[in-house]
Backbone bond lengths (Angstrom), bond angles and torsions (degrees), N, CA, C in turn:
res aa  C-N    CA-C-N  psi(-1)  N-CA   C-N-CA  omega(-1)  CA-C   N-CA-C  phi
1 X - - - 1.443 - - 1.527 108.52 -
2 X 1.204 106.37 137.32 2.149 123.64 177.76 1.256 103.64 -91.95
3 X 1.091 118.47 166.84 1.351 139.99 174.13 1.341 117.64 -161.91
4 X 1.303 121.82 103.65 1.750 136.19 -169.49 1.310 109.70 -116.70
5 X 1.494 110.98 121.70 1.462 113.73 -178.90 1.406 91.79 -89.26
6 X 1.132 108.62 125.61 1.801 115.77 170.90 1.272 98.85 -64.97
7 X 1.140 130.76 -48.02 1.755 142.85 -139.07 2.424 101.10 -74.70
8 X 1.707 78.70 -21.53 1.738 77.56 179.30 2.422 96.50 -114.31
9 X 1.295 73.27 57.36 1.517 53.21 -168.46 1.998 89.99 -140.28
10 X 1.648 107.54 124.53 1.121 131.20 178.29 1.660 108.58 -13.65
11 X 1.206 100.97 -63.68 1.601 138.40 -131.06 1.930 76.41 -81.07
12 X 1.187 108.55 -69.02 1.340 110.62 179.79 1.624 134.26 -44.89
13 X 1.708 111.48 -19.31 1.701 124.59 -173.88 1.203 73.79 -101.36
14 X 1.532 153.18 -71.39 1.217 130.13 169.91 1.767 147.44 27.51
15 X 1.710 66.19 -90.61 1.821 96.19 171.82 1.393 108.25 -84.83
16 X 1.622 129.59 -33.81 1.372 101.65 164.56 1.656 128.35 -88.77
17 X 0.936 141.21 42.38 1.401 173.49 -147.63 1.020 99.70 -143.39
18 X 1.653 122.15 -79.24 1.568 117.79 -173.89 0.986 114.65 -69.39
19 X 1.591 135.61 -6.44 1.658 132.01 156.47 1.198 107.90 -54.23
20 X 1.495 127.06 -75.32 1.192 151.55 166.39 1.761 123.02 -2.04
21 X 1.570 86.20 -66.51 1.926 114.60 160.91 1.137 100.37 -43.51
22 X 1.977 114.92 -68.93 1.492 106.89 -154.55 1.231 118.55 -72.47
23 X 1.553 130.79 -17.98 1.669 135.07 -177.93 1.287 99.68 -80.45
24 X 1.498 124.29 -16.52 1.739 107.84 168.81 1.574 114.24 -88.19
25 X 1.291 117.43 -44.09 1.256 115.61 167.98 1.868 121.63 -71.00
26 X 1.432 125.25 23.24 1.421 109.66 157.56 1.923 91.49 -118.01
27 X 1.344 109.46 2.13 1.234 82.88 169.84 1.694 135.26 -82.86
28 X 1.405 88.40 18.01 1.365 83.41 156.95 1.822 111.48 -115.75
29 X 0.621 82.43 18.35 2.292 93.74 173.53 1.493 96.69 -59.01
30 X 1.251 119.78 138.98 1.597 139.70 -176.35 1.844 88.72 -62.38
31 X 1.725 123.38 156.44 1.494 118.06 173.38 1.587 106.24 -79.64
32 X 1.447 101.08 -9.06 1.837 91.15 175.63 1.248 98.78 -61.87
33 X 1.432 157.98 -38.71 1.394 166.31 -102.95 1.560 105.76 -135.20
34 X 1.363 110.04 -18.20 1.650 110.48 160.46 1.185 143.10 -35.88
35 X 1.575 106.49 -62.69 1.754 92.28 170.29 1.465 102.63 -108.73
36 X 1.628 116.78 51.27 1.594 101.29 166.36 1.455 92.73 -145.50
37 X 1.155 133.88 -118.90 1.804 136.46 -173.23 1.470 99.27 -27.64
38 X 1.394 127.01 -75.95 1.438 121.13 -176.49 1.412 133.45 -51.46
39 X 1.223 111.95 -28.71 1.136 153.42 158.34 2.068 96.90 -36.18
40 X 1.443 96.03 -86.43 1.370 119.86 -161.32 1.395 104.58 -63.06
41 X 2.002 117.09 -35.92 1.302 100.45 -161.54 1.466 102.26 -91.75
42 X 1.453 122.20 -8.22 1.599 122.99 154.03 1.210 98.24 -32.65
43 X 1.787 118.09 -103.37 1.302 145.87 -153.84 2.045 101.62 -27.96
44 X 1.543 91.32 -35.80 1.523 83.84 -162.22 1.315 120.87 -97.84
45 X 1.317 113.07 -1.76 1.737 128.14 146.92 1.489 104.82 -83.21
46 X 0.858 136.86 -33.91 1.563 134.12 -163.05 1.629 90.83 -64.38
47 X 1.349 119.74 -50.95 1.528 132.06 -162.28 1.157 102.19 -69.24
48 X 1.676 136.82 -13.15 1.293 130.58 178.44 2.096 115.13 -62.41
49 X 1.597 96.73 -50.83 1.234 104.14 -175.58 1.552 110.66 -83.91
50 X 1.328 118.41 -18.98 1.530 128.47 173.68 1.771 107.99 -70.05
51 X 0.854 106.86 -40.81 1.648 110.30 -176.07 1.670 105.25 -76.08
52 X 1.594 122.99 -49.03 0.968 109.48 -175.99 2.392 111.12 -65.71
53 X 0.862 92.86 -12.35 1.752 110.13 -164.85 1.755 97.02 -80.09
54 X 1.227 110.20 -29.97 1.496 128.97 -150.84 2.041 97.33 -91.08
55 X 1.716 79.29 -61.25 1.764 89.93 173.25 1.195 131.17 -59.63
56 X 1.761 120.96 -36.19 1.267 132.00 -168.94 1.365 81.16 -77.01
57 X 1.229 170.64 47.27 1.827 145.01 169.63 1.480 73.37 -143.54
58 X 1.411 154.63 39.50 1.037 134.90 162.10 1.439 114.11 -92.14
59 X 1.399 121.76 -48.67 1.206 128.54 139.34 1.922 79.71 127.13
60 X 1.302 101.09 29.56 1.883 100.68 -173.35 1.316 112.96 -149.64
61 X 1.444 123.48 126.73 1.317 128.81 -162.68 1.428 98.89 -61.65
62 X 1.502 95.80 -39.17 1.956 95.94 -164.56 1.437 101.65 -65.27
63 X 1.178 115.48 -71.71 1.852 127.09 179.06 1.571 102.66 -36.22
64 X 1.636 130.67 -31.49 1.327 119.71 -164.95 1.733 96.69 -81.16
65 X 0.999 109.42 -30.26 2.072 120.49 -177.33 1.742 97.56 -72.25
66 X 1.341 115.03 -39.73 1.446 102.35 -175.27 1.504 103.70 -62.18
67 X 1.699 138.03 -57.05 0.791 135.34 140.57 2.136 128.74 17.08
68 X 1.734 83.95 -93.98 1.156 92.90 -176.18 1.959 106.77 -58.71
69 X 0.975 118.76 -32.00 1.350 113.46 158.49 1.695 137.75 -34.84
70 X 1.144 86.19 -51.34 1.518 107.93 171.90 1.523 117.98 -65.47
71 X 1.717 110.18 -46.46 1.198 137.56 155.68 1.691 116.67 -20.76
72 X 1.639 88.37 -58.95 1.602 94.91 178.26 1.115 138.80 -84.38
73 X 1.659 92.07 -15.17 1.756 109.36 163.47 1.562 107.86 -68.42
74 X 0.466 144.40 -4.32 1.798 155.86 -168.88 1.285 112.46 -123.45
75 X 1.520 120.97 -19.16 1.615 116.89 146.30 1.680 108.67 -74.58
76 X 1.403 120.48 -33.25 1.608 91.78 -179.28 1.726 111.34 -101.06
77 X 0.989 105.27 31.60 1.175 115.36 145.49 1.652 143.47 -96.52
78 X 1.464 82.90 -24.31 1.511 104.41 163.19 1.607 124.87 -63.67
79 X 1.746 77.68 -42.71 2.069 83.34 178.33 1.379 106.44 -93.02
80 X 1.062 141.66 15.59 1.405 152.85 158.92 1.897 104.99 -64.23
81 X 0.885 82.37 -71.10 1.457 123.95 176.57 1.587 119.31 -48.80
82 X 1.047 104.77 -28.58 1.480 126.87 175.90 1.507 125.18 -107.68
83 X 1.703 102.47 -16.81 1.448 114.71 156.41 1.657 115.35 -80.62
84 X 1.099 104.80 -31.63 1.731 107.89 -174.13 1.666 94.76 -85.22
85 X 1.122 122.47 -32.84 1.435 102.70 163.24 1.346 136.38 -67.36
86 X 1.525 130.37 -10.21 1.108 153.21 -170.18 1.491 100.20 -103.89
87 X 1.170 124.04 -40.56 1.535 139.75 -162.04 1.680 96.37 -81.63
88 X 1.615 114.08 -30.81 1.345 105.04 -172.89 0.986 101.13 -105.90
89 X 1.800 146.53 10.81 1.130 131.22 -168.81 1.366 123.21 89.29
90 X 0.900 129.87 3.58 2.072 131.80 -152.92 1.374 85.06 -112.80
91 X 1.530 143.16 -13.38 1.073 127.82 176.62 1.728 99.89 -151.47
92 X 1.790 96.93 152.74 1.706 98.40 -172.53 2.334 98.87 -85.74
93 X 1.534 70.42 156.69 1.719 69.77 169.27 1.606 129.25 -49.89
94 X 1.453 96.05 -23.57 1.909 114.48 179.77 1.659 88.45 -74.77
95 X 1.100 107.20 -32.87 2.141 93.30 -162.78 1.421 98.78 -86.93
96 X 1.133 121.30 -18.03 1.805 129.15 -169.57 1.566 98.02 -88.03
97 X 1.737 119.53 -44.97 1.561 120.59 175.93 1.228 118.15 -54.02
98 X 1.625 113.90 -42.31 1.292 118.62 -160.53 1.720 106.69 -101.68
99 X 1.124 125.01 -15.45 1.233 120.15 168.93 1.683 118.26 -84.83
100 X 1.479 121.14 -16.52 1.227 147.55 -165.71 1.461 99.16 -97.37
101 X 1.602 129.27 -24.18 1.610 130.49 159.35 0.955 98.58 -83.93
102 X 1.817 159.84 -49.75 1.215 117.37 177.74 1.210 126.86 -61.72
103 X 1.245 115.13 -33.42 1.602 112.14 -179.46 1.684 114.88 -67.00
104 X 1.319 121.97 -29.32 1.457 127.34 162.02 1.246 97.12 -48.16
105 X 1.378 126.11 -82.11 1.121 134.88 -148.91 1.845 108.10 -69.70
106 X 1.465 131.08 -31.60 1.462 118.80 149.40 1.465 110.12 -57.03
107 X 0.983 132.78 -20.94 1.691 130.71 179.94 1.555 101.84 -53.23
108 X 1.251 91.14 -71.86 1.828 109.83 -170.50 1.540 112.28 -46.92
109 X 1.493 113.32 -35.68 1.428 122.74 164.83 1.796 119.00 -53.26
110 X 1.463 82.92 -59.52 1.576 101.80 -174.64 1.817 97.83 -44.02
111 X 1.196 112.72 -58.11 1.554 113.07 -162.54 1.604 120.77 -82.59
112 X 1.546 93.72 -8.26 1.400 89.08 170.82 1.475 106.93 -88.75
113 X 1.400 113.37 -35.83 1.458 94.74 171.30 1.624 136.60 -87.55
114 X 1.752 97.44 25.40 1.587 104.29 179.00 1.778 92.29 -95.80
115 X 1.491 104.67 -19.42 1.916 107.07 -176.21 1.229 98.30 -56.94
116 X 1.798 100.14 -47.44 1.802 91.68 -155.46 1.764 108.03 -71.86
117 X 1.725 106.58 -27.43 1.647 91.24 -172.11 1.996 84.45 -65.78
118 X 1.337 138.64 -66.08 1.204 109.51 -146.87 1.822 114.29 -60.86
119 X 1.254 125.69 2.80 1.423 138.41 150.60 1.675 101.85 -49.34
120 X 1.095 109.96 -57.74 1.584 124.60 -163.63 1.660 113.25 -63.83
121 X 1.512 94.56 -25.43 1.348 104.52 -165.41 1.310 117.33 -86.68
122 X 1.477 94.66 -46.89 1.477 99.01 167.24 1.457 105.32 117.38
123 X 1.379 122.52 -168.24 1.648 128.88 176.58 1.569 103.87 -77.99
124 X 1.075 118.43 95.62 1.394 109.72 179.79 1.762 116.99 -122.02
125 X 1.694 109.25 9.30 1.546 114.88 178.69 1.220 117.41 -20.36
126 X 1.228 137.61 -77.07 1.365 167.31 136.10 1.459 102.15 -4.45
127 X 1.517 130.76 -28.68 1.596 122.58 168.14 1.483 98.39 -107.60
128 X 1.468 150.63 -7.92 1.337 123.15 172.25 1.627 115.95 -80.32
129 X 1.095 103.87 164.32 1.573 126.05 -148.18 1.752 90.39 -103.84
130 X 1.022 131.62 125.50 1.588 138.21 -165.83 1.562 97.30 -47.06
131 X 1.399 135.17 -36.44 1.314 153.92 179.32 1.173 117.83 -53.85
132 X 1.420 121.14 -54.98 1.720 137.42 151.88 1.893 103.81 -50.60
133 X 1.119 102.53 -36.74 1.961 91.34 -164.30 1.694 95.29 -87.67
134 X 1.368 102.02 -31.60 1.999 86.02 166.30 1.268 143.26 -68.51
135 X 1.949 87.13 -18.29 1.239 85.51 -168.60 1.601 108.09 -103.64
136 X 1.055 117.26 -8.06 1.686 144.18 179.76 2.233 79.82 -74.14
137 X 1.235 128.51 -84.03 1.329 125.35 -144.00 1.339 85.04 -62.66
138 X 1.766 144.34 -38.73 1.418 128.09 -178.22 1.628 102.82 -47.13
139 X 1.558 101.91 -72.15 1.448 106.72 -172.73 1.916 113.59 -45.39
140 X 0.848 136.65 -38.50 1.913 136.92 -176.76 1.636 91.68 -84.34
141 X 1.310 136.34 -23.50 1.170 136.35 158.01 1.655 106.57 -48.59
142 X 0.969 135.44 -92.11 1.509 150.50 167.55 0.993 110.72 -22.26
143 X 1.378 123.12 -71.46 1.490 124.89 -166.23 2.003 91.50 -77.76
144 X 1.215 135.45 -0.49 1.300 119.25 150.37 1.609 122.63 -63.58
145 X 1.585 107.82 -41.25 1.167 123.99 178.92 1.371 124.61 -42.34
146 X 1.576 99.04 -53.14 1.507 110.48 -171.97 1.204 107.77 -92.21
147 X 1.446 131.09 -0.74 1.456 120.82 135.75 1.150 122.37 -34.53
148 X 1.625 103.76 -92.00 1.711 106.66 170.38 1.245 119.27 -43.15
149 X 0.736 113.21 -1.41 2.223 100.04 169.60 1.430 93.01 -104.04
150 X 1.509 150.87 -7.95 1.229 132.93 150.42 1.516 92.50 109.68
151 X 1.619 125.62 24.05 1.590 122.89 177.24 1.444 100.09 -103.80
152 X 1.294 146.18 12.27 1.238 123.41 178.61 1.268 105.29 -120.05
153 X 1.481 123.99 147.09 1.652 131.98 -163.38 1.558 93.17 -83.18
């Protein structure tokens, strides 16, 4: 059995940072935008540092990656979210660039430390669940991407 203090862990000051960022930057979102875009792109930064907080108390490398998985589904929701804000005006292309590098740049965090738990985990092909291997080849899919576009350090 593991035991991961989220609270000393990179990945986690991260994601609560980029909460932080994002509740100052929708405060300027129109109040029509309350319980819908602002609304949503709260919930879906909020879930960055909640998921990693949620996973580490699992006390399981595997269960802590399902986690951080989820984690990352809620980063591309963020940049979803951050295009339709840019797309409608509620934010300048400078506030969409620069809020869109931290979240790149927690990405790159996020996935390096989903390598090291599956480092941690060990050879386990033969125990992941077809669900984990789709969602693992989406995620090394993506973060291949933003290689070739020249975003990963």
């Amino acid at each position: 059995m593991v035991f991961v203090d989220y609270k000393k862990l990179e990945i986690y000051h991260a994601a609560h940072q980029f909460v932080l960022d994002t509740y100052q930057l929708v405060k300027s979102f129109p109040s029509s935008e309350d319980n819908n875009l602002t609304s949503q792109l709260r919930r879906a930064a909020t879930c960055l540092p909640l998921n990693i907080a949620e996973g580490s108390g699992a006390r399981s490398y595997k269960i802590f990656l399902n986690y951080l998985i989820f984690c990352y589904r809620s980063c591309l929701e963020c940049e979803a979210a951050l295009r339709l804000s840019q797309d409608l005006n509620y934010i300048t292309k400078e506030q969409h660039a620069t809020h869109h590098a931290k979240l790149d740049t927690f990405i790159r965090r996020l996935y390096r430390y989903m390598q090291y738990l599956e480092g941690q985990i060990g050879n386990r092909k033969e125990d992941k669940t077809m669900w984990y291997r789709h969602e693992k080849w989406k995620t090394d899919q993506d973060i291949k991407s933003r290689e070739e576009m020249g975003k990963l350090c």
